[in-house]
C-alpha positions in Angstrom: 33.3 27.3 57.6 32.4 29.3 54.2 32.9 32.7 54.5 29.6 34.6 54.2 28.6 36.8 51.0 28.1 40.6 52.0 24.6 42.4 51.2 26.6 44.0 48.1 27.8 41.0 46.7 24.5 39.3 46.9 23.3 42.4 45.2 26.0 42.3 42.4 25.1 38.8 42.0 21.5 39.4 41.5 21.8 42.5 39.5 24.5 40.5 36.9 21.7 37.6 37.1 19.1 39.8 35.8 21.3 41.2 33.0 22.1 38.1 31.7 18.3 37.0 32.2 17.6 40.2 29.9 20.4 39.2 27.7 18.9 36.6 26.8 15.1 37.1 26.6 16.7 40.0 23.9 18.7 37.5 22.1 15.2 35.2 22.3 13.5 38.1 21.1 15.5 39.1 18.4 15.8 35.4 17.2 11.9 35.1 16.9 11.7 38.4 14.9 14.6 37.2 12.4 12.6 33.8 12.2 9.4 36.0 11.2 11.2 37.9 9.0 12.9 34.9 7.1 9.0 33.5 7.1 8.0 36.5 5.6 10.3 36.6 2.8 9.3 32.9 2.2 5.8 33.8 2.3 6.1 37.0 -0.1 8.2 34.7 -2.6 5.6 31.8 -2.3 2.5 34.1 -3.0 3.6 36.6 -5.4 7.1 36.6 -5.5 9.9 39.0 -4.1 9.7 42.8 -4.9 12.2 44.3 -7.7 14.8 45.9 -6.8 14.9 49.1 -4.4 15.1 52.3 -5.3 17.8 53.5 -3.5 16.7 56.7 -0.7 17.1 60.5 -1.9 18.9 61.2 1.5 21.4 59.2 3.0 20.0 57.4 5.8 21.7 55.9 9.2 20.0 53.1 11.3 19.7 54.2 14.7 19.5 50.2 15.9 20.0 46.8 14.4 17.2 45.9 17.0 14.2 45.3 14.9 11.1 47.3 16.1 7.2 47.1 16.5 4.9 49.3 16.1 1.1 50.3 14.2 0.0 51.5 11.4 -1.8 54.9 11.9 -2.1 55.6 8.1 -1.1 54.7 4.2 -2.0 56.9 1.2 -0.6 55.1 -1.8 3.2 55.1 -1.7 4.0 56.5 2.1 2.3 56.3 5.7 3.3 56.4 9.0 3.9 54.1 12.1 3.4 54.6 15.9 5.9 52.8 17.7 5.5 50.7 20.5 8.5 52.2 22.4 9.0 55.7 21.9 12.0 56.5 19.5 15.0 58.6 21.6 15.7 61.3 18.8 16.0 65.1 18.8 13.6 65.2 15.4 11.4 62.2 16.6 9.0 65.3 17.6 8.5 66.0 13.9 5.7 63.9 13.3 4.3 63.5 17.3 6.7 60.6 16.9 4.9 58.7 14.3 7.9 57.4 12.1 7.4 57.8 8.3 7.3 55.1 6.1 7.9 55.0 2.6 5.9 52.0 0.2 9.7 51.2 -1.0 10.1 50.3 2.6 7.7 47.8 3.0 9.4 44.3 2.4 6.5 42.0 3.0 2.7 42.5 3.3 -0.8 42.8 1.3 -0.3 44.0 -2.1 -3.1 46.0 -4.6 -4.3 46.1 -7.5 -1.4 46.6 -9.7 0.9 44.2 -7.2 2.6 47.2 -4.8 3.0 45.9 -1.8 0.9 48.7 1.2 0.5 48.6 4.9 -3.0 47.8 6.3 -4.0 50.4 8.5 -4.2 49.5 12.0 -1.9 46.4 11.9 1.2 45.6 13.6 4.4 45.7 11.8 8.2 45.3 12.3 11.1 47.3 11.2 14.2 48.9 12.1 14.7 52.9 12.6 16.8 55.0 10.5 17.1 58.9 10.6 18.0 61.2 7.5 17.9 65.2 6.9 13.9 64.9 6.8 13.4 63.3 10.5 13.6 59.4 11.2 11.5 56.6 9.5 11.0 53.1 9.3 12.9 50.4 6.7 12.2 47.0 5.5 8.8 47.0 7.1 6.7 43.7 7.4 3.1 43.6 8.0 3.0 41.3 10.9 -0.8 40.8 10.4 -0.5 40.0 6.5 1.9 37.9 8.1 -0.1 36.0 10.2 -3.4 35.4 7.9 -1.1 34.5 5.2 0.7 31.9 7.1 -2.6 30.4 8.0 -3.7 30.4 4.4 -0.4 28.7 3.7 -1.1 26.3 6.2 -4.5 25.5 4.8 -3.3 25.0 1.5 -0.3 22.7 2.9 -3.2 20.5 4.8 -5.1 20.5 1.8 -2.1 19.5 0.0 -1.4 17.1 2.9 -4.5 15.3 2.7 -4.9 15.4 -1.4 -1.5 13.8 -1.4 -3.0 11.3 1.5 -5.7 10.8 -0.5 -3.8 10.0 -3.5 -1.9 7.4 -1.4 -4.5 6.1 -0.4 -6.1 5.5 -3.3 -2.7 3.9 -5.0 -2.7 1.4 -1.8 -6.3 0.2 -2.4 -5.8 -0.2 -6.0 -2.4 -2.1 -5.2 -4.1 -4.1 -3.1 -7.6 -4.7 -5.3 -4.5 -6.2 -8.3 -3.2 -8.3 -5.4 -6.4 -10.0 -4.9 -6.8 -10.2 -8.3 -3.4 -11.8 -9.0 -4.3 -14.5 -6.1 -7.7 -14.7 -7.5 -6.2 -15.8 -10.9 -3.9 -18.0 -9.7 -6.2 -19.7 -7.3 -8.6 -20.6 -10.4 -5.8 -21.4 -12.5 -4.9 -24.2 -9.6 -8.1 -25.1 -9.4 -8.2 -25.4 -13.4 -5.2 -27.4 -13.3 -6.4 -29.7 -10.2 -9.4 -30.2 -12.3 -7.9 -31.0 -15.3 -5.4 -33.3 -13.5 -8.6 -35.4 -11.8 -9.9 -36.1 -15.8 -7.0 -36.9 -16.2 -6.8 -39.4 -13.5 -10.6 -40.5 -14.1 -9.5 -41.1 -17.7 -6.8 -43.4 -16.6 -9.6 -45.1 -14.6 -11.2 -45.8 -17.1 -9.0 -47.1 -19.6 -7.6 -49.7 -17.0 -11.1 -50.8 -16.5 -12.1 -50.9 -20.3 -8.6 -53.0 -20.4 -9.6 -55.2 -17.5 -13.1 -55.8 -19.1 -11.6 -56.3 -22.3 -9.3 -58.9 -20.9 -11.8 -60.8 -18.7 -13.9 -60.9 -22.5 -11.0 -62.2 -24.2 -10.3 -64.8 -21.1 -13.9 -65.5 -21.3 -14.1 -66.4 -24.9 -11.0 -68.2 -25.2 -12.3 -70.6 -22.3 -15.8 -71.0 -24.1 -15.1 -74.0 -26.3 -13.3 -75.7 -23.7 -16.1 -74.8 -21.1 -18.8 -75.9 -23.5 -16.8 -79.5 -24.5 -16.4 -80.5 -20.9 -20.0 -79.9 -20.3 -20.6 -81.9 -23.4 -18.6 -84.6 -22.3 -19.9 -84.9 -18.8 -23.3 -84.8 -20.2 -22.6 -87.7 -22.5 -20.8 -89.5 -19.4 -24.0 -89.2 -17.1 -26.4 -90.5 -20.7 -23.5 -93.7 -20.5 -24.3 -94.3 -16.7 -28.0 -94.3 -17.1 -28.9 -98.3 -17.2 -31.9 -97.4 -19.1 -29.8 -95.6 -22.0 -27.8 -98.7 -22.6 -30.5 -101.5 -22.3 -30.2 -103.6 -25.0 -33.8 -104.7 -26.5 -35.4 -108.3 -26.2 -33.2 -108.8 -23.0 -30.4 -110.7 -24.7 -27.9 -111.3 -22.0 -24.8 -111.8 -24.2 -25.7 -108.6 -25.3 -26.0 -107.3 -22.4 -22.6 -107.8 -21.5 -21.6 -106.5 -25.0 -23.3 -102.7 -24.1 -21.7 -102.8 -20.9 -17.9 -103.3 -21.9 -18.7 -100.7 -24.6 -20.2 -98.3 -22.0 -17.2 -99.2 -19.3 -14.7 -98.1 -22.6 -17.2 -95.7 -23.8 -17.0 -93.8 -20.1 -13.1 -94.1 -20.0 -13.0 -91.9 -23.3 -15.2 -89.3 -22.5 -12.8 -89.4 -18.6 -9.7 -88.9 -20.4 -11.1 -86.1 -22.6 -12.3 -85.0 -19.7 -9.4 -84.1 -18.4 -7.8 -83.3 -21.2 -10.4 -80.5 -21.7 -9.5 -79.5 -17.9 -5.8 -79.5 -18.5 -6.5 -77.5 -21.8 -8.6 -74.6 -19.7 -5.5 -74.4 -17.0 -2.7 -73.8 -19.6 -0.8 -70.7 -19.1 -2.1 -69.2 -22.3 -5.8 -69.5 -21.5 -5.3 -67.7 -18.0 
């Protein structure tokens, strides 16, 4: 069986629990202040640039912590105020000031700046900085204005949306137009299909029609050249039906002898208008005449 923890060691466990809870809600803490701090300095450089360099202190200073503090401003006149902290400062001349902590306008690091660009706390506001003590009492260094802090990032982030959406805008306005020469390029070349499909079907109507001004032109050639022969065959039948006709060939006074004359003339008379007859046929089959 597992041996059972005594009330003490549950407690030690508990107690070491809690410490490194603490531990590291600090080191959360102190990770959240650095990240305001580096926004700070980003901010100061992005709306009016970084402050010149410092004038060193008259007194030699010594930081008390490297744990940045918080506190508010209880007053600024021109070039110093000071600051009531938000945990009481453990020092024999922290008494000085009814523990107000002085702060110099060399000190301040980040916040709302006047007139002439000098960089002031706003009375009232919350600000962060580390402790120091020197000959004259203790004090606060590299202050930021945690308020100038916050409206500034929100006019920063107004200006970024605005930049944002400008730059949106801009995009937007690139795709349209990208898009208004893409239906233009179709458009052109649809007309110029449609331009070339049209001159392609007078092209092809043209063509029609020359074959059938050809074919016309041939059937009037064909027609001519078969006129004469046409027109002699008709002759030559007509004159074979006038050499049938009994009454065409009746000889006058009723001679018979004569008779019999007209009618081997007609009989030889027929035969050659037969024979060109035919040869009139044979002459509108030839090759040539087709």
């Amino acid at each position: 069986m597992p041996k059972k923890k005594m009330a003490w060691e549950k407690r030690e466990e508990e107690k070491n629990q809690k410490q490194k809870e603490e531990e590291e809600r600090r080191q959360k803490e102190y990770m959240e202040q650095m990240a305001l701090r580096h926004q700070a300095l980003l901010l100061m450089r992005t709306s009016g640039g970084l402050l010149g360099k410092r004038k060193a202190p008259h007194l030699p200073r010594t930081r008390l912590s490297n744990a940045l503090q918080t506190g508010t401003v209880m007053s600024f006149r021109g070039k110093f105020g000071f600051i009531k902290p938000e945990v009481p400062v453990e020092h024999a001349l922290a008494g000085k000031h009814d523990g107000n902590l002085y702060v110099s306008f060399t000190d301040v690091i980040a916040g709302y700046r006047d007139e002439i660009g000098h960089v002031y706390l706003s009375v009232g506001s919350r600000c962060q900085f580390f402790v120091y003590s020197d000959d004259d009492g203790i004090g606060a260094e590299e202050c930021i204005d945690l308020d100038w802090l916050r409206d500034t990032s929100a006019e920063i982030e107004r200006q970024r949306k605005e930049e944002e959406e400008e730059q949106q805008r801009q995009q937007e306005q690139a795709r349209q137009m990208q898009q208004a020469q893409l239906a233009a390029q179709i458009q052109a070349q649809q007309q110029a299909r449609a331009s070339q499909l049209q001159e392609l079907q007078a092209q092809m109507q043209a063509a029609a029609a020359m074959r059938a001004q050809q074919q016309q032109a041939a059937a009037m050639m064909q027609s001519v050249a078969q006129q004469p022969h046409l027109a002699m065959e008709q002759h030559l039948q007509q004159q074979s039906q006038l050499l049938m006709d009994p009454q065409v060939m009746e000889p006058q006074g009723g001679d018979p002898h004569a008779v019999e004359v007209q009618s081997a003339e007609q009989q030889n008379m027929q035969a050659q208008l037969m024979q060109m007859i035919q040869q009139a046929q044979m002459m509108q089959q030839a090759p040539g005449l087709e």
